[in-house]
N, C-alpha and C positions, 0 to 999 in steps of 0.2 A: 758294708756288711749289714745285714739284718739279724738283727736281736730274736735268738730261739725263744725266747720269754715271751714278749710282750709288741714283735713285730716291728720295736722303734730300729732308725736308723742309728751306725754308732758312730764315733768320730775317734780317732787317733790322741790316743794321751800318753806320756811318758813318764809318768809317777806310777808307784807299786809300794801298796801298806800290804806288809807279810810277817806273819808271827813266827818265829823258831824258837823252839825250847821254849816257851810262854815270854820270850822275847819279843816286844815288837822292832821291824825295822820300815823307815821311807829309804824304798831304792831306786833311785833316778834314773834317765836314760834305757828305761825298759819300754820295748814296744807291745802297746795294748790296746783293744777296743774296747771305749765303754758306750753302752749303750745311752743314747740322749735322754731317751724318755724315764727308763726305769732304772738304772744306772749298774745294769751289769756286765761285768769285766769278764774280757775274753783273752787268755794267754794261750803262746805258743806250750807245748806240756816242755819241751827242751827248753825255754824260756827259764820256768819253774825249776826246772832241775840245775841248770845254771847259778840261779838265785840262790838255791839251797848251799850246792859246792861252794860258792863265795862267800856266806856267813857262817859255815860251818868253821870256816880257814881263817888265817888272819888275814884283814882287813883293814884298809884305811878309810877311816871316818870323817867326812865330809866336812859334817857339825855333828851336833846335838841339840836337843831339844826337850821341853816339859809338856808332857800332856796330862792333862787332868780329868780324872777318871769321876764321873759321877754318878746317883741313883735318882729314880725318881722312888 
């Protein structure tokens, strides 16, 4: 696929950072293209909607994790 931005080619990745309720979550085994060069992601919109119903719902949680939020 070619990148409507910036014309790079993308390559197939299966990780997804998505914010609900100013939640963040990492959700595995999502199919998506990012683009090589300028690194934007391309979903299916049923994808997304998917993503949504399943954190909306109960969930079973893989792990957890800390991320650390900074300023300049």
């Amino acid at each position: 696929m070619t990148c409507e931005f910036c014309g790079g080619e993308t390559a197939k990745k299966m990780r997804k950072h998505h914010w609900l309720h100013g939640k963040l979550y990492v959700v595995e085994n999502v199919d998506a293209e990012v683009c090589r060069e300028c690194g934007e992601r391309y979903y299916h919109a049923t994808t997304l909607d998917v993503i949504d119903k399943l954190l909306e719902g109960k969930h079973k949680v893989k792990r957890s994790m800390e991320v650390e939020v900074v300023s300049l």
